[in-house]
C-alpha positions in Angstrom: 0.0 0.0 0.0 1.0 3.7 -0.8 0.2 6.8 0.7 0.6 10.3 -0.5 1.2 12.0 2.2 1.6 16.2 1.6 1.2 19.2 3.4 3.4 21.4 5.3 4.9 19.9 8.3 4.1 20.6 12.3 7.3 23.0 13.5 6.4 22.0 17.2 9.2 19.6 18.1 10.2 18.7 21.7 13.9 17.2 22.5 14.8 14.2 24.3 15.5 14.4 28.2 19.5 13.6 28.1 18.7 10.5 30.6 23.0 9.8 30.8 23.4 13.0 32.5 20.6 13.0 35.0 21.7 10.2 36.3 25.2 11.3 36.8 23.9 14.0 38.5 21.7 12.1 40.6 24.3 9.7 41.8 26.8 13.1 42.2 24.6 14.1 44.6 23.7 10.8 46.6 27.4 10.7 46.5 27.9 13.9 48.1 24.7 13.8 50.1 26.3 10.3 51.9 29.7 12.1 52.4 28.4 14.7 54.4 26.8 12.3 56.8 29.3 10.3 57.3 31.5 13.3 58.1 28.4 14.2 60.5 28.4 11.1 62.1 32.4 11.2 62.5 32.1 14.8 64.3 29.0 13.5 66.3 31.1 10.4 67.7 34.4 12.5 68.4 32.0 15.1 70.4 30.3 12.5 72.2 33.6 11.0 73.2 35.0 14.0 74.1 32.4 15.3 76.0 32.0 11.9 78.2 36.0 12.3 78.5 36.8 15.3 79.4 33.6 16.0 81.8 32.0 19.3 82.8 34.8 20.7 84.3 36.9 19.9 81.1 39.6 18.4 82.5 42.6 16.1 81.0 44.4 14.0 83.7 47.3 11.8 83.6 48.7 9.3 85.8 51.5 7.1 86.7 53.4 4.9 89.5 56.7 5.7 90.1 58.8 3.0 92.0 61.7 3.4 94.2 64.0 5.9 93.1 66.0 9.3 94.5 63.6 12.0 93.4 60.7 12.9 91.0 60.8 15.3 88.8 58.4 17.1 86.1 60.1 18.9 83.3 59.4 22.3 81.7 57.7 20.7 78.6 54.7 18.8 80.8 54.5 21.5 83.8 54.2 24.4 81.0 53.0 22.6 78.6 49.6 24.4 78.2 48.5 27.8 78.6 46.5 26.7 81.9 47.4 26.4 85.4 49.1 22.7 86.0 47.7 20.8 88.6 50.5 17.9 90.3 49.0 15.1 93.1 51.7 12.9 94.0 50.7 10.3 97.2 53.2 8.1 98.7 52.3 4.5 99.5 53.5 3.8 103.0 51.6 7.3 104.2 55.6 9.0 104.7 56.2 12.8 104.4 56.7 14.0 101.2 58.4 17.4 100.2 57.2 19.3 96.9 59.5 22.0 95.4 59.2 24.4 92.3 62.0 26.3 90.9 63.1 27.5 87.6 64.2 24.6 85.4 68.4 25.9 85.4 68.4 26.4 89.1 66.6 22.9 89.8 68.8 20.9 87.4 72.2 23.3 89.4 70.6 21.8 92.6 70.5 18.1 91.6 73.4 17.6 89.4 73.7 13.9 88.7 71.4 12.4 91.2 69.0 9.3 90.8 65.8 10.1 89.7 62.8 9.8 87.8 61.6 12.5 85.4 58.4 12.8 83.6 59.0 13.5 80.3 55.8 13.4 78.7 52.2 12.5 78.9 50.1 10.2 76.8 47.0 11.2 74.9 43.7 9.8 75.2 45.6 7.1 76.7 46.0 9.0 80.1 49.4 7.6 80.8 52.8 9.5 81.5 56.6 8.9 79.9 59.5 8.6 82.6 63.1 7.9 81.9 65.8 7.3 85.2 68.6 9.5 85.0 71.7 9.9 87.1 74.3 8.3 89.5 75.0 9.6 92.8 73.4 9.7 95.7 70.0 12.4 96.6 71.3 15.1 98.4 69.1 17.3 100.8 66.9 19.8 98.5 64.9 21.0 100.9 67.5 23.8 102.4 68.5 24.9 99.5 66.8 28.7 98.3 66.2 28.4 95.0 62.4 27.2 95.1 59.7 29.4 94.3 57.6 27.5 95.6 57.6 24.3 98.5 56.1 22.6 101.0 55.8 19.6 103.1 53.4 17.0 103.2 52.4 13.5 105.0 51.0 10.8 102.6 50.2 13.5 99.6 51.0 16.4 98.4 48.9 19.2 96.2 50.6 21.7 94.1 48.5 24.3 91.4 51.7 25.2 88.6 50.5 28.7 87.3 51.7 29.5 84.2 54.0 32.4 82.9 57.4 32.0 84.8 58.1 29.1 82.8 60.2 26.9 82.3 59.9 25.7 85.5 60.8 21.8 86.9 59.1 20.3 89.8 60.9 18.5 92.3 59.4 15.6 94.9 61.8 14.0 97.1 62.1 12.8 100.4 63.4 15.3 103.6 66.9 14.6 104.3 67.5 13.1 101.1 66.5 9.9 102.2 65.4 7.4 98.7 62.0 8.1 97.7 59.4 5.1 97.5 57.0 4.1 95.6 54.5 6.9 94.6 52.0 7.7 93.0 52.0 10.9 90.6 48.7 12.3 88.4 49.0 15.9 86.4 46.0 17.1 85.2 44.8 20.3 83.2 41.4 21.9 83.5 39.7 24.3 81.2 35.6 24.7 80.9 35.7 26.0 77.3 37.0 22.4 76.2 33.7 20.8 77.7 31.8 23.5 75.5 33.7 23.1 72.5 33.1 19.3 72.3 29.6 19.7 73.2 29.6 22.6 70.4 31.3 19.5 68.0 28.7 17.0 69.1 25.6 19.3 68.5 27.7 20.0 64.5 28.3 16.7 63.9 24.4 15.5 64.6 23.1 18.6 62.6 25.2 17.7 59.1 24.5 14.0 60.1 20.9 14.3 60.4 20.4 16.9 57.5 22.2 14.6 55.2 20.3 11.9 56.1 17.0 13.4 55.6 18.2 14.8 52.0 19.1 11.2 51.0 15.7 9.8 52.6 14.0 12.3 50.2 15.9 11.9 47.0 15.6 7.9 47.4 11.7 7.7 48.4 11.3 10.3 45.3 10.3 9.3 41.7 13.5 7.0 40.2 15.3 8.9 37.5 14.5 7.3 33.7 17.0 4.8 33.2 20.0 5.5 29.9 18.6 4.4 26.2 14.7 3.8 27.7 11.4 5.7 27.7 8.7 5.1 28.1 5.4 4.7 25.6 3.5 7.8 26.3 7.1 9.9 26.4 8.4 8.6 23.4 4.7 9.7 22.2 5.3 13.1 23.8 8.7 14.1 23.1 8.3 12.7 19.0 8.2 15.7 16.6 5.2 15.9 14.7 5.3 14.8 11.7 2.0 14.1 10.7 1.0 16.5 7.6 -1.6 19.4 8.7 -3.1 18.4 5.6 -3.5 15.2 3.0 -4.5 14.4 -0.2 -6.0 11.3 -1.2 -3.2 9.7 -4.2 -3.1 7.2 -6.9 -2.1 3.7 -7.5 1.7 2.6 -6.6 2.3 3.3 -10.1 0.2 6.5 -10.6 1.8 9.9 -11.2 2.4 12.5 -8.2 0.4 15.8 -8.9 3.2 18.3 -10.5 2.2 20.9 -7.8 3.4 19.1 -4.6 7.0 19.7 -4.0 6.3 19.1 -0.4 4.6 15.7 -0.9 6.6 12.6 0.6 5.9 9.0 -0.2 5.9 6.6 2.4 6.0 3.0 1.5 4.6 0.4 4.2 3.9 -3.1 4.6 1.0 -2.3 6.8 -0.9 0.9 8.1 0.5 3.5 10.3 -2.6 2.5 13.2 -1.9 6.6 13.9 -2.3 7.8 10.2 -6.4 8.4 9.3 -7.3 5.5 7.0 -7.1 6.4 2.5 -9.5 4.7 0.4 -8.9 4.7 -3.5 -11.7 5.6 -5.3 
């Protein structure tokens, strides 16, 4: 069967929905979307921890047990290590006097010379432990009567001592009176500082906002529509987005071998084995 189909054709044409790139979009921005909750959820944990950690009061404390040895000391890099006041508990197992002493770090290391000891080099982070390292050779001598200490005092059982900053570097001496070996003891530094409580709590309360506003946008975008999958549409769009090109106008034509009209330079001949179901049904005359 042949149609003559003529007539100026429909300019109304609607393009395709490039499917490829939407979805590259759409997984861009799950992608992103489930970044910034995990990073939400990161910051929510670390607040959390910190918060239960650190307490209220915001404090950091570190302990150790030192075992027989001359002296203690604390050096310069853990007394002034922060710019907050340094707070030093050291308690002595058998319940014997103690004596504390705080001098500049030159005039405490003049005092001591070589002597036995144990110095606390550094503390451990979360892990709340301390670093100590024995040094020296000789004998303790008597500390106490020397007048280089800023501060000291005598204790029995434990001693208290509140390191204010801003005279550093400073060392911390705890020995025995008389220069008699120290035993075992026990020593804990420990910083305080309100604003670290508030700062973790101020992570935390980040951390759930980006975790939970994440979360929602992905909840949203997943429960929405589904994006048209790459190379398929469906029926009614293909219908929808398919330029017309049905003729405004026909005219009924011949035979297969019948003549076009001279006057149609527009007309086009379609050749089919069947009917177009759309196309409005020609019968020859």
């Amino acid at each position: 069967m042949v149609d003559r189909i003529t007539g100026a054709w429909g300019r109304a044409t609607t393009t395709f929905p490039d499917t490829k790139d939407d979805i590259v979009t759409t997984a861009t921005r799950r992608a992103l979307g489930l970044s910034v909750a995990v990073v939400g959820a990161v910051l929510a944990i670390l607040g959390l921890w910190l918060c239960v950690t650190l307490g209220p009061s915001g404090g950091a404390t570190f302990g150790s047990r030192v075992t027989q040895t001359g002296a203690l000391t604390i050096e310069p890099k853990v007394l002034n290590a922060l710019d907050v006041p340094t707070e030093v508990t050291v308690s002595r197992k058998d319940g014997g006097p103690l004596w504390v002493g705080l001098a500049g770090a030159s005039d405490a290391a003049a005092v001591l010379r070589d002597a036995r000891r144990t110095t606390v080099k550094g503390v451990s982070w979360p892990a709340g432990s301390m670093t100590s390292a024995r040094t020296g050779s000789t004998a303790m001598p008597d500390v106490t009567s020397a007048d280089v200490w800023r501060v000291s005092q005598q204790e029995r059982g434990s001693a208290s001592v509140v390191v204010a900053q801003g005279q550093g570097p400073e060392t911390l001496v705890v020995a025995a009176p008389g220069g008699a070996p120290l035993p075992d003891v026990d020593v804990t530094v420990a910083w305080h500082h309100k604003t670290w409580f508030f700062l973790s709590l101020l992570l935390l309360l980040v951390g759930a906002l980006l975790a939970a506003g994440a979360g929602f946008f992905l909840w949203q975008d997943l429960t929405a529509a589904p994006a048209p999958q790459a190379g398929a549409t469906s029926r009614s769009s293909r219908h929808q987005h398919r330029p017309n090109l049905l003729p405004q106008r026909l005219r009924r034509g011949g035979t297969t071998g019948g003549a076009a009209p001279a006057d149609t330079d527009d007309t086009v001949v379609i050749t089919t084995d069947r009917p177009d179901p759309g196309a409005p049904e020609e019968v020859d005359a």
